[in-house]
C-alpha positions as CSV (number, residue, x, y, z in Angstrom):
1,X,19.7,-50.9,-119.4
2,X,16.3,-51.5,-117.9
3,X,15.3,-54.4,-115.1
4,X,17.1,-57.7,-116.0
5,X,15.1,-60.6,-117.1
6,X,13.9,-63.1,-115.0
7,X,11.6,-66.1,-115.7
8,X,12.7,-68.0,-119.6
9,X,9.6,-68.6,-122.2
10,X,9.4,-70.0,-125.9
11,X,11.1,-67.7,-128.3
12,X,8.1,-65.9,-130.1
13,X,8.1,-65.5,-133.6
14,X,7.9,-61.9,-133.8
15,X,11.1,-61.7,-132.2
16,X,12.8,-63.3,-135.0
17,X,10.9,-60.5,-137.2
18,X,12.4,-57.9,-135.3
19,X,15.7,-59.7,-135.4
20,X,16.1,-59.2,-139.1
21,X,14.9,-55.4,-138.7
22,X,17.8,-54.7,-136.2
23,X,20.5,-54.9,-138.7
24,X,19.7,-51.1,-139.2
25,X,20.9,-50.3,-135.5
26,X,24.3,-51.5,-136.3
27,X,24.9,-49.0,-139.2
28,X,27.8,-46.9,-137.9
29,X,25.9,-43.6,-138.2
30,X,23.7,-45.0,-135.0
31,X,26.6,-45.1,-133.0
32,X,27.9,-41.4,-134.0
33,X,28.4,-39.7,-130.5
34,X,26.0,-37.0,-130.6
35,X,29.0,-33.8,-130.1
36,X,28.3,-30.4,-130.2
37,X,27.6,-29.7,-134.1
38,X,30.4,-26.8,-134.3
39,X,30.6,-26.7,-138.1
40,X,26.8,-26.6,-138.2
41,X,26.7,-24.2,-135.8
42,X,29.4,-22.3,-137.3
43,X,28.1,-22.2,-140.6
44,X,24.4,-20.4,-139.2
45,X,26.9,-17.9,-137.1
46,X,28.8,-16.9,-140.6
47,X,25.0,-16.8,-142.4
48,X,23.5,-13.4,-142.8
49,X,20.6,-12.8,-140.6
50,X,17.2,-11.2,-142.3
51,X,13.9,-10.6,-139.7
52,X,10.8,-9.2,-140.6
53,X,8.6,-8.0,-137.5
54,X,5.0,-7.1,-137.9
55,X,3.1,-5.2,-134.7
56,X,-0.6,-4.9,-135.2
57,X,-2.2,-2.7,-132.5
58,X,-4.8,-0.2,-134.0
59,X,-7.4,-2.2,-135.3
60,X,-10.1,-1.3,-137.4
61,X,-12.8,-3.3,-136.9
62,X,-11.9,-5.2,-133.6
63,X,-10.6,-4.0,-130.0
64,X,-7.3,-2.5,-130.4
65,X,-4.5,-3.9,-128.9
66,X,-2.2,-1.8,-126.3
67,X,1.4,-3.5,-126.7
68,X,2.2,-4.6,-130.0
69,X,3.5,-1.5,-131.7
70,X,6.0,-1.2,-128.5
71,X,6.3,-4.8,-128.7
72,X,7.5,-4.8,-132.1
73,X,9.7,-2.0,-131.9
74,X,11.7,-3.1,-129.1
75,X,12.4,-6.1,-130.2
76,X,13.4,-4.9,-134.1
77,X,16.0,-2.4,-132.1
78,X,16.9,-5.9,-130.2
79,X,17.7,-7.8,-133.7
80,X,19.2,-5.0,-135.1
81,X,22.0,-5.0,-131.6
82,X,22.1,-8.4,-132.5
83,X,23.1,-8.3,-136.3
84,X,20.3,-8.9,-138.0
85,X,18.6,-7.0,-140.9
86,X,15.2,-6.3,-140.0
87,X,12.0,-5.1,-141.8
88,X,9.3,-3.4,-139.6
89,X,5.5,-3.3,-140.4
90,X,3.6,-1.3,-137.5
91,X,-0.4,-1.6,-138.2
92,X,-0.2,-3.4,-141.2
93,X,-3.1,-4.2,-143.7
94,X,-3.8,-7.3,-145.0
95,X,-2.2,-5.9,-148.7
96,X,1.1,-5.0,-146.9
97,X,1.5,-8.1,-144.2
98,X,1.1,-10.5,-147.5
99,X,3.6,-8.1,-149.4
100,X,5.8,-8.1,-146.9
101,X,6.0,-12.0,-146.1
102,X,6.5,-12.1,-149.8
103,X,9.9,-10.1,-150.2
104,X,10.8,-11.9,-146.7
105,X,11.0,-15.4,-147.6
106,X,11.9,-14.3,-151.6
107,X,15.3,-12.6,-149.6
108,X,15.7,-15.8,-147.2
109,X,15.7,-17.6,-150.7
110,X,18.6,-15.2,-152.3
111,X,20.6,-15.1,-149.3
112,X,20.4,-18.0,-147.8
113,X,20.0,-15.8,-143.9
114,X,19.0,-16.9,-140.9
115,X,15.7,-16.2,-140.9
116,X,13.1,-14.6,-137.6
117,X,9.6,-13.3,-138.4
118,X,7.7,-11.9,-135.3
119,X,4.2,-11.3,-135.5
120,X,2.6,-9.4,-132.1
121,X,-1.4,-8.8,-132.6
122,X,-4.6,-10.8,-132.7
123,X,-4.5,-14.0,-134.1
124,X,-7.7,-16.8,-134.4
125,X,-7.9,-20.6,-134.9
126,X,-10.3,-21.7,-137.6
127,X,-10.3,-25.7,-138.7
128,X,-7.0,-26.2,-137.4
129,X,-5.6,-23.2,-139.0
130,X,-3.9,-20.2,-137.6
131,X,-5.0,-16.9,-138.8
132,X,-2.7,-13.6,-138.3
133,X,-5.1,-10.8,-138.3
134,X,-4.4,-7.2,-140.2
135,X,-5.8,-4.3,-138.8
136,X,-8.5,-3.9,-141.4
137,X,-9.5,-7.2,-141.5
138,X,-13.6,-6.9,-141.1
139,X,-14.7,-9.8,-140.0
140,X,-18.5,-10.1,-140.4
141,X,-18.8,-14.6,-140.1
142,X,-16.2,-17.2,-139.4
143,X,-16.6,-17.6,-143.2
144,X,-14.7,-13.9,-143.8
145,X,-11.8,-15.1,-142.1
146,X,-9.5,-17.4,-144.5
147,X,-10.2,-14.1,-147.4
148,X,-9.5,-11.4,-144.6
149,X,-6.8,-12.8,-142.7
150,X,-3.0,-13.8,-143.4
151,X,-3.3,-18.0,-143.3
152,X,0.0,-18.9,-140.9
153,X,0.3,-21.8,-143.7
154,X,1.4,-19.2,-146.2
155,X,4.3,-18.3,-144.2
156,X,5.4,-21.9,-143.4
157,X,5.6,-22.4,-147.2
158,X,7.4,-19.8,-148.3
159,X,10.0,-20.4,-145.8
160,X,10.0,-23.8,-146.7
161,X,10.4,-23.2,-150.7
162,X,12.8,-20.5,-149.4
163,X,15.7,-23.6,-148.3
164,X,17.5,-21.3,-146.1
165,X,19.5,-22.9,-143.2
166,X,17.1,-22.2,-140.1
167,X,14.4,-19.7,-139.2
168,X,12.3,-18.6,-136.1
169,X,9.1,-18.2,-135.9
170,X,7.9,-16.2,-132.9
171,X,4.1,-15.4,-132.8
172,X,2.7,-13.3,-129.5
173,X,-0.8,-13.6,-131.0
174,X,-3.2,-15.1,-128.4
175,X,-5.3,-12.8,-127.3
176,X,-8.9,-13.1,-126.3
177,X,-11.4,-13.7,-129.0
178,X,-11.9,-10.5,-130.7
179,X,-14.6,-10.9,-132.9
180,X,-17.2,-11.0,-129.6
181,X,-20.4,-13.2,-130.2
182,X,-19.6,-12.7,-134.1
183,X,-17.6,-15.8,-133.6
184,X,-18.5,-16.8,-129.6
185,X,-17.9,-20.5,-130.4
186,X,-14.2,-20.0,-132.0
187,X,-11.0,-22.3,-129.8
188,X,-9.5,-20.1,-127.6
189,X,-5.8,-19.0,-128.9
190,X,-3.9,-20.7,-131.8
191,X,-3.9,-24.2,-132.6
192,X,-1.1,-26.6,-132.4
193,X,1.0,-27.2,-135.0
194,X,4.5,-28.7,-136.0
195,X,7.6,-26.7,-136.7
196,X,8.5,-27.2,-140.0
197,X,12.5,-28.5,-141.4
198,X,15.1,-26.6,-139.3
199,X,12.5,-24.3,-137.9
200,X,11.7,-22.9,-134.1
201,X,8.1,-22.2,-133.7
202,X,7.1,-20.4,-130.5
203,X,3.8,-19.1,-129.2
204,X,3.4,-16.5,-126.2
205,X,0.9,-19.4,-125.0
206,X,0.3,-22.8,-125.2
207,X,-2.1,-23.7,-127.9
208,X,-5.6,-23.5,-127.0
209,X,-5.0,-20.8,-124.5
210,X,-5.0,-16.7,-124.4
211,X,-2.1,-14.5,-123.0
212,X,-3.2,-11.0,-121.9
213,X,-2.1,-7.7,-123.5
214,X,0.1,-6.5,-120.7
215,X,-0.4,-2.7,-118.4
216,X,3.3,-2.7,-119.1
217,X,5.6,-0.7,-122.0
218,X,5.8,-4.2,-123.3
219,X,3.7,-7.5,-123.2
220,X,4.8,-10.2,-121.2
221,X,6.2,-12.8,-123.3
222,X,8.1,-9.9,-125.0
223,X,9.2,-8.8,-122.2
224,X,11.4,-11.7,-121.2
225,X,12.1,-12.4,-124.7
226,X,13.5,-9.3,-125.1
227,X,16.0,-10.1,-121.7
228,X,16.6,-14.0,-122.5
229,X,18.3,-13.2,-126.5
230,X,20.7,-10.9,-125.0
231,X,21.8,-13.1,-122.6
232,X,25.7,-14.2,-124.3
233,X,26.0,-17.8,-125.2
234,X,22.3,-18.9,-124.4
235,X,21.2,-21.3,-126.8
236,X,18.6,-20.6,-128.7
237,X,16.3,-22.9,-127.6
238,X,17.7,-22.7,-123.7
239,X,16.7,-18.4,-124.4
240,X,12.8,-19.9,-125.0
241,X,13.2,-22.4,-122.5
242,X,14.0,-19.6,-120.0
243,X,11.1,-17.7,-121.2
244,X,9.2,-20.3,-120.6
245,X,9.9,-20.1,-117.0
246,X,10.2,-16.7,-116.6
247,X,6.3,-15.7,-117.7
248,X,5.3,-19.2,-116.0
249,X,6.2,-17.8,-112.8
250,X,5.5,-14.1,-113.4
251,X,1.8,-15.4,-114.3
252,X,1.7,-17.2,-111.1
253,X,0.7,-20.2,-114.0
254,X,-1.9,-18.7,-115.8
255,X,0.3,-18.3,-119.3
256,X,2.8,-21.0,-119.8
257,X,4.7,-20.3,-123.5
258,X,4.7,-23.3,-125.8
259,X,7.1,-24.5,-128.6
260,X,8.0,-27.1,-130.9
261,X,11.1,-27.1,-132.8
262,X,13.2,-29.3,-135.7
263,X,16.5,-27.8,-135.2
264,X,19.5,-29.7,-136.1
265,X,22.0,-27.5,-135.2
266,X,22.9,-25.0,-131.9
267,X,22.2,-21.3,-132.5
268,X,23.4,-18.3,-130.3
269,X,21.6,-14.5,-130.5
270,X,25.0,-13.7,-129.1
271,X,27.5,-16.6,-129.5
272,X,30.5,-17.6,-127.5
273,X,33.6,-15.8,-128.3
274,X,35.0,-19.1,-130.0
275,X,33.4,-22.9,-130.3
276,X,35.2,-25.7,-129.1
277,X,34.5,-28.8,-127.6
278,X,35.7,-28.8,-124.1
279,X,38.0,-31.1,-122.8
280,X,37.3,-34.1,-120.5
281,X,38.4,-32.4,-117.6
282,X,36.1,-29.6,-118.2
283,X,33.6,-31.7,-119.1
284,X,33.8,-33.5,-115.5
285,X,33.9,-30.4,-113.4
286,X,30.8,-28.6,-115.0
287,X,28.6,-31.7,-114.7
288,X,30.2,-32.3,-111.1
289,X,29.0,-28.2,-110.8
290,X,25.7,-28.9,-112.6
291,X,24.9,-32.2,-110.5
292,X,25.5,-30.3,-107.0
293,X,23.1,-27.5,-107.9
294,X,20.2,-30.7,-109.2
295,X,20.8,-32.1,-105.7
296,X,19.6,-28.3,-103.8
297,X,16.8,-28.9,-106.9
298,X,15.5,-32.1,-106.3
299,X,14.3,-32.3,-102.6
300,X,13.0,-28.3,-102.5
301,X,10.0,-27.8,-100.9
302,X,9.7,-24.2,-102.1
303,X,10.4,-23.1,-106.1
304,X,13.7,-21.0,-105.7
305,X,16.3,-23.6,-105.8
306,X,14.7,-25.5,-108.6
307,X,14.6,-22.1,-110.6
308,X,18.2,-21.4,-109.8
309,X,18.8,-24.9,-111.4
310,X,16.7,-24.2,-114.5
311,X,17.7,-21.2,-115.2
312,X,21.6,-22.2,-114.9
313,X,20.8,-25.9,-117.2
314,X,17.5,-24.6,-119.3
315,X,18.3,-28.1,-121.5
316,X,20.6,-29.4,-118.2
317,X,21.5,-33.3,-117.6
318,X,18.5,-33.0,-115.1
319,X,16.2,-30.8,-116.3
320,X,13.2,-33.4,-117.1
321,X,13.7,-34.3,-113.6
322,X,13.7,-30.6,-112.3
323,X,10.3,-29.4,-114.1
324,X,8.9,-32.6,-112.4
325,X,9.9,-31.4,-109.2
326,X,9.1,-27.5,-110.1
327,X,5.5,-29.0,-111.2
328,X,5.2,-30.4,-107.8
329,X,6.1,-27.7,-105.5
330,X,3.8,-25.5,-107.5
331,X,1.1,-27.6,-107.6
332,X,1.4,-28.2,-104.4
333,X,1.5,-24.4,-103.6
334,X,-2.3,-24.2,-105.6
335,X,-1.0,-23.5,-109.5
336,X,-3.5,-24.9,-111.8
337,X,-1.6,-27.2,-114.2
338,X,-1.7,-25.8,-118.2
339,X,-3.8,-28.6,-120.9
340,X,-3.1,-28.8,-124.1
341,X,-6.5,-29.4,-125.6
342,X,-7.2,-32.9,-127.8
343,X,-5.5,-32.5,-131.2
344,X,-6.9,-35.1,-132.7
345,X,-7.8,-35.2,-136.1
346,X,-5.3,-32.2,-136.5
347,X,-3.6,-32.6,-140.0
348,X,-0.4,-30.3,-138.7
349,X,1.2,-31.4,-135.7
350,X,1.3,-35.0,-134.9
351,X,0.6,-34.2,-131.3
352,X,2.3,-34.0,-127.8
353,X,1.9,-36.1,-124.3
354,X,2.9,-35.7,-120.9
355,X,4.0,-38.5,-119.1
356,X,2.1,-40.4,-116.6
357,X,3.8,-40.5,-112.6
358,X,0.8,-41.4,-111.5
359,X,2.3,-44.9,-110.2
360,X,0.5,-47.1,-108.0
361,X,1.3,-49.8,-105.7
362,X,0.1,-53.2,-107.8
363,X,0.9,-51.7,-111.3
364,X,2.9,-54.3,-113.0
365,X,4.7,-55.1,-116.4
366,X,5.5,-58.1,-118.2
367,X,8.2,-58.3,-120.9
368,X,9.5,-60.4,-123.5
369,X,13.2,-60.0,-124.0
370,X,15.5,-61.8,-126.4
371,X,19.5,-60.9,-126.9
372,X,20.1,-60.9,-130.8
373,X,23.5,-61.4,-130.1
374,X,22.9,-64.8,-128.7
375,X,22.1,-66.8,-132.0
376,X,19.8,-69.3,-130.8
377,X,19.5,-67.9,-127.2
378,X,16.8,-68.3,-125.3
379,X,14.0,-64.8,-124.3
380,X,13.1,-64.1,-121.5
381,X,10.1,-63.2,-119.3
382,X,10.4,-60.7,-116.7
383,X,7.8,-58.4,-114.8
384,X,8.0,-55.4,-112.9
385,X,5.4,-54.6,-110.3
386,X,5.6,-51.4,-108.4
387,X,5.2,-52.9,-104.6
388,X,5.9,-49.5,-102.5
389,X,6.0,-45.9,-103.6
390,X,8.1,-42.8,-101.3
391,X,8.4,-39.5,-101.9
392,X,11.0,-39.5,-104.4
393,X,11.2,-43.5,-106.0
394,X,9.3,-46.5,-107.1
395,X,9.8,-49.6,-105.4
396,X,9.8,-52.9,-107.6
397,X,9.2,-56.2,-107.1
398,X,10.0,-55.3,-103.3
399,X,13.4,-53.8,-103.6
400,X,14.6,-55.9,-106.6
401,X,14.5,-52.7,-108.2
402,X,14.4,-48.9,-108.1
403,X,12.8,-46.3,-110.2
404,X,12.3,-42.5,-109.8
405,X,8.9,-40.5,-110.0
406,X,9.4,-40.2,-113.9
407,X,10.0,-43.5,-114.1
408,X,14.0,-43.5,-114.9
409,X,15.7,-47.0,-113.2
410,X,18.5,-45.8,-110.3
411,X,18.9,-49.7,-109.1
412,X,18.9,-52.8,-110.5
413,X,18.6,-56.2,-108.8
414,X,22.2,-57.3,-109.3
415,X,23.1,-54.2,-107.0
416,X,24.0,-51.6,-109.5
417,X,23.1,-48.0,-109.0
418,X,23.0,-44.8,-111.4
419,X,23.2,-41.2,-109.7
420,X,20.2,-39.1,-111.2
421,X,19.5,-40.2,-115.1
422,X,16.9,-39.1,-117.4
423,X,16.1,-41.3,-120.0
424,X,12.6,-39.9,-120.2
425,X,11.5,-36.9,-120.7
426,X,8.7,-35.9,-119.2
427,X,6.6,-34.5,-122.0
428,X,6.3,-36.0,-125.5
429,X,6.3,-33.8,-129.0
430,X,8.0,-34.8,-132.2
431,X,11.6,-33.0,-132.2
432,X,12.0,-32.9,-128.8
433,X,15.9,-33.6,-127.8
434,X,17.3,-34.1,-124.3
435,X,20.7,-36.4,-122.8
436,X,21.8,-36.8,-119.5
437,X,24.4,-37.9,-117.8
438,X,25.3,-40.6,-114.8
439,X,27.7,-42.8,-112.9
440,X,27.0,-46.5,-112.6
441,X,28.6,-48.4,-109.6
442,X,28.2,-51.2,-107.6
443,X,29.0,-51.4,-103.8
444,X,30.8,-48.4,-103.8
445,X,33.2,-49.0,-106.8
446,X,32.4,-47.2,-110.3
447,X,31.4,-49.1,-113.4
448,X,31.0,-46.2,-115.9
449,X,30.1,-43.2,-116.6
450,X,27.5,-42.7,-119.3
451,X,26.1,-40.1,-121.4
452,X,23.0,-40.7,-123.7
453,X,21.4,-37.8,-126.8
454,X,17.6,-38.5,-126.9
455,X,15.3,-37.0,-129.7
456,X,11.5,-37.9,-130.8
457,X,11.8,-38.8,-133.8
458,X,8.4,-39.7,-134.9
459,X,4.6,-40.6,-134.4
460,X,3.8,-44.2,-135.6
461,X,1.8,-47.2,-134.4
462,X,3.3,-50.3,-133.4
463,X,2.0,-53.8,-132.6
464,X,3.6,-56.0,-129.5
465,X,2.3,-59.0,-127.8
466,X,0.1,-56.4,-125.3
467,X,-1.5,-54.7,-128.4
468,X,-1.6,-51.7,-130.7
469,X,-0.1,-49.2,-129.6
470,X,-0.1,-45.1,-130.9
471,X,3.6,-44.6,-129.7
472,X,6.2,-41.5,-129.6
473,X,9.4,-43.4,-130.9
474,X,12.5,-41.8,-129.4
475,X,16.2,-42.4,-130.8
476,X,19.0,-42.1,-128.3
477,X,23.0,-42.5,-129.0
478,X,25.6,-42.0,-126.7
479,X,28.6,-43.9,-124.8
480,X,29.5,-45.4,-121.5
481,X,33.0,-44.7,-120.3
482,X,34.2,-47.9,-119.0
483,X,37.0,-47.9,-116.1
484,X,40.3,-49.6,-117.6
485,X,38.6,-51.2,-120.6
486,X,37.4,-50.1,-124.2
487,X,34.5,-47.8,-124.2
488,X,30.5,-48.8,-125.3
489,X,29.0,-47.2,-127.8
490,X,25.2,-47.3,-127.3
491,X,22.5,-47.0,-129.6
492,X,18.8,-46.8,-128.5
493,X,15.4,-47.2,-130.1
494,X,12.5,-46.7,-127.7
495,X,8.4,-46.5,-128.0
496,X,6.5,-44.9,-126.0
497,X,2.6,-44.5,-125.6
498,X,2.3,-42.0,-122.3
499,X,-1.4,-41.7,-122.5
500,X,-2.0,-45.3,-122.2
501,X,1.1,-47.4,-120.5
502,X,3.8,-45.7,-117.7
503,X,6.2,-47.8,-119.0
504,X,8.1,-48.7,-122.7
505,X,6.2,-50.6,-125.3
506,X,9.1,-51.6,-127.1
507,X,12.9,-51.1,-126.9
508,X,15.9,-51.9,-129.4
509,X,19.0,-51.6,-127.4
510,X,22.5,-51.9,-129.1
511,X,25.8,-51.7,-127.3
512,X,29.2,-52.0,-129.5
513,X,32.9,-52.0,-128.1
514,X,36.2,-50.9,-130.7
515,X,38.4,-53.9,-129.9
516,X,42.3,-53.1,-131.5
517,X,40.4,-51.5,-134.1
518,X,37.7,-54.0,-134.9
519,X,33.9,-53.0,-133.9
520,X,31.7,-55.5,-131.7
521,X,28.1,-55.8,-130.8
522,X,28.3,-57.0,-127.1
523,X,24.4,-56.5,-126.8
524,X,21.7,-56.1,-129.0
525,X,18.6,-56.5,-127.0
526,X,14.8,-56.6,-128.1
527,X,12.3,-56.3,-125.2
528,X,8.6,-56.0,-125.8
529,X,5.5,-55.6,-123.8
530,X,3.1,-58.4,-123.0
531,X,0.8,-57.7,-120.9
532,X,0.7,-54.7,-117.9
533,X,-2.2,-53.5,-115.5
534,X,-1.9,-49.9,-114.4
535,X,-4.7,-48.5,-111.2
């Protein structure tokens, strides 16, 4: 699926290494179309639902906070509306937060609930860690903190030992400093870390960064947490994806929500009235619905219409390609882009990346590609090299081919062209799932329609002809809807390393057809990276 090969070279033997590790890709659970999980999903919706919500406000020892008591009440009446059970602690000492964490996960344990803890207060970063503060916790050195504080750790174990079906962990804890010049060299905010099994982790503001209080009756983030979970049918991760954008925008940039998540299965606050999976007619007039608002999206010169598509498609078919745009026009208006700040040598989270658009004219990549399907068949060489750039693509090879700003291929040198596509996302973080969704045709007549799931699946180093590389690796299944003919299951392996190449490292590509009954590969292809020079 990416540019055709070109020039022929010797067959390498690392390719014949990588042959012999393909045979996992043709497992039939790699070609499993990635539905909507209804009996997952329906099994959380039947599960009781258990929430313990802690609001710290009058501290001790430290500035008090105005919002979090409101804060916390709000959003317990919210969970309550929304059938959960739900424990409040208003002002709570270290002694009751850890006792009350403690009968939390021992009930997510008995019951087996759906679990939410909400924690709204001051929170620190010490060595990694993240620190929920009680309001007596006196804090005299950095070295009182661990004995004084509640360690975030101690909640992620117990809901792991707990082994309940999925929890939520919401924390509006990154406020300024509080400790003063008592601890003036302390990280700003809480520090990254990854969500643990079936787990949504979500911070008012990206690690490394503070969110303010709030003048309001309720602190930002709340706020439009409070309006996105009782919003019917929203998703659970489209409800933070909408908060996202909602204090994004209502900070004019300055507090920009983070989360990382390793959810298997959909979730609803308030569910639709029943799950089914719609039919293909359906299926083709939403996307034809979804892909008329993206084109109002993609060419906007002011934020609104990009919003209007977000908002409608939080996780939509084009909605790596919409934040790019949003990113732009905002940029471009004078919003200062959020950092994540270096987590290296972090033990908990195995980091995050943002792509790099930054194309030039003269970047080029060379490729090794061999088709395993071909016994004895000859790799070959190919290179791309960006020779013009536009507002919206990236020219190759001088109109051989056709990418988009996030580096997705619309054209191909034989003449085939996708409508808008997605294959990468345009930030990296372990968990992270997408798909999208286009037409293929050539000269005006359609060659398929395909739709692709895409997850990050891991952190791990690989080594290619170019080097060593620290890659994301990314597993994608899906199918391509041929006219008139059997259908092609496609399976997808990709690494990449954004922070060093704008391009793959490596790719296993696997396409299989159901013949009268009998499965076979048509493709299997392995394509690694050579050589590339990026300006």
């Amino acid at each position: 699926m990416e540019n055709e090969p070109e020039v022929p070279s010797r067959l390498r033997r690392r390719f014949l290494l990588a042959a012999g590790a393909a045979g996992s890709l043709l497992l039939p659970g790699a070609f499993a179309p990635a539905l909507a999980q209804s009996e997952g999903a329906l099994r959380l919706l039947r599960s009781p639902r258990r929430a313990l919500v802690i609001g710290n406000a009058a501290y001790r020892a430290v500035p008090a906070l105005r919002n979090p008591g409101n804060d916390a009440d709000a959003l317990a009446e919210a969970l309550q509306s929304l059938g959960f059970e739900v424990s409040r602690q208003r002002d709570a000492t270290r002694e009751a937060m850890q006792g009350a964490i403690a009968a939390f996960t021992r009930e997510l344990a008995a019951r087996k609930a759906v679990g939410l803890f909400y924690f709204a207060g001051h929170g620190v970063q010490l060595g990694w860690r993240n620190y929920l503060l009680p309001v007596d916790a006196a804090i005299a050195s950095p070295e009182d903190i661990a004995g004084r504080c509640l360690d975030l750790s101690g909640l992620v174990e117990g809901i792991r030992r707990a082994g309940n079906p999925m929890n939520l962990v919401v924390l509006d804890a990154c406020r300024d400093n509080p400790f003063g010049t008592v601890f003036a060299d302390a990280p700003r905010g809480l520090s990254q870390m990854d969500a643990p099994a079936n787990t949504l982790l979500a911070y008012a503001t990206a690690p490394g960064h503070t969110a303010d209080d709030g003048d309001g009756a309720n602190g930002l983030y709340t706020q439009h947490l409070l309006r996105e979970m009782q919003v019917r049918e929203a998703k659970i991760e489209d409800v933070f994806k909408r908060v996202r954008l909602g204090v994004r925008r209502a900070s004019k940039g300055t507090q920009v929500p983070w989360e990382s998540t390793s959810l298997e299965e959909d979730f609803w606050f308030l569910p639709p009235e029943q799950l089914r999976r719609r039919s293909q007619e359906e299926e083709e007039r939403e996307f034809a619905a979804e892909i008329a608002l993206f084109e109002q999206a993609k060419l906007a010169r002011e934020p609104a219409p990009i919003e209007n598509y977000l908002r409608r498609y939080p996780s939509g078919r084009f909605a790596e390609l919409a934040q790019l745009r949003l990113d732009q026009v905002l940029r471009a208006q004078g919003e200062r882009p959020v950092e994540l700040p270096s987590s290296k040598g972090n033990p908990f989270t195995a980091g995050t990346a943002r792509a790099d658009t930054r194309f030039k004219v003269g970047d080029r990549w060379t490729y090794d590609r061999v088709d395993r399907v071909l016994f004895g068949g000859k790799p070959e060489r190919f290179t791309s090299e960006v020779t013009a750039i536009t507002d919206t693509q990236v020219i190759l090879n001088g109109g051989e081919a056709v990418r988009d700003l996030l580096g997705n291929q619309v054209r191909f040198r034989d003449g085939r062209e996708m409508t808008p596509r997605q294959d990468q996302p345009l930030d990296y973080a372990v968990g992270k799932r997408w798909s999208t969704q286009y037409t293929i045709s050539k000269g005006g007549k359609p060659l398929g329609r395909v739709h692709m799931d895409f997850r990050v699946v891991a952190r791990e180093t690989i080594a290619v002809p170019a080097g060593t590389f620290d890659c994301f690796r990314i597993e994608a299944s899906g199918i391509n809807r041929l006219p008139g003919r059997p259908n092609l299951e496609l399976a997808i392996t990709r690494w990449d390393a954004p922070d060093r190449v704008r391009q793959a490292v490596a790719t296993d590509e696997v396409a299989r057809m159901v013949i009268r009954g009998h499965p076979q590969t048509r493709r299997s292809l392995r394509t690694e990276l050579v050589s590339f020079e990026q300006r």
